[in-house]
N, C-alpha and C positions, 0 to 999 in steps of 0.2 A: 137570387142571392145578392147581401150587399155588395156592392164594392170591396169594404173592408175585410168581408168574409173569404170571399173569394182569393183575395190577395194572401191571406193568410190561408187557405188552402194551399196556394200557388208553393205559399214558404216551405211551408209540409212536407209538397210534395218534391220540392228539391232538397230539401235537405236528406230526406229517405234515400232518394235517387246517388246521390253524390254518396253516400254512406254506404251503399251498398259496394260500393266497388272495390273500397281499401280498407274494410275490417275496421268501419268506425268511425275511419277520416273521414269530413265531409270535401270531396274536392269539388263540389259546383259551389257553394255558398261560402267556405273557410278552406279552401288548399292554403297548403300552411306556406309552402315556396314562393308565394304572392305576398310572404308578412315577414317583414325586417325591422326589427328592434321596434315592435308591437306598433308599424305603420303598416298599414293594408296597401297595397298598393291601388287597390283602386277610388281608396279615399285622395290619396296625389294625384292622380288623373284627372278626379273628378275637380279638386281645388285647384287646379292646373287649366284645363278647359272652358272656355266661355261658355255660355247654355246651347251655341247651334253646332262647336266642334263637338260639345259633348253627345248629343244629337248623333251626330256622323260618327264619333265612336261605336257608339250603343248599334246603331246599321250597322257598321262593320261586321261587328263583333256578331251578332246575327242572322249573318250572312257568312262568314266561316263557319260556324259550328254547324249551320244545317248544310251545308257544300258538303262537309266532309262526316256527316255522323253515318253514312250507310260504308264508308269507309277507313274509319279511324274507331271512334269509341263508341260507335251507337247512341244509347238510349240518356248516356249520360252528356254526350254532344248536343242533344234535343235542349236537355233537362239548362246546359248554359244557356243555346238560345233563348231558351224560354225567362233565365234569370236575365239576359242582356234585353230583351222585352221587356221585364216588369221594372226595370230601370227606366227603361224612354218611358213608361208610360206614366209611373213617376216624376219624371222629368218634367213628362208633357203637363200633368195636371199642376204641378206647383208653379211652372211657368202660367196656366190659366189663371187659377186663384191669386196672381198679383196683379 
């Protein structure tokens, strides 16, 4: 499977994930408490960050969610990990391609 494809699998399947839990709401890809007067917060973070804190963000954040998914939210704790992944990996490849 392409890259592309995959990736867009990947969207799929978090947006399902996250939707299933709040009748609709997506909270892995759009939690609405993350967006104030139509700024996402992690568009700030990300314009805020150099490319290697944004890095150690993205770890962080990847490292909480799976620490605590067999003890907090489960499958939806994965489902962030997994979206704090396809960020670094993103990350990773646009930083390649310049």
């Amino acid at each position: 499977m392409r890259h592309e494809a995959y990736m867009k699998t990947m969207e799929d399947e978090n947006e399902q994930a996250g939707k299933m839990a709040y009748g609709g709401v997506d909270l892995v890809n759009n939690p609405p408490h993350y967006n104030q007067a139509g700024i996402e917060c992690i568009d700030a973070i990300e314009a805020a960050l150099s490319p290697e804190e944004l890095r150690g963000y993205y770890k962080g954040n990847i490292l909480k969610y799976t620490w605590r998914e067999r003890y907090k939210n489960g499958d939806q704790d994965l489902s962030k990990a997994r979206w704090y992944t396809d960020r670094l990996l993103t990350i990773k490849n646009r930083h390649e391609e310049e």
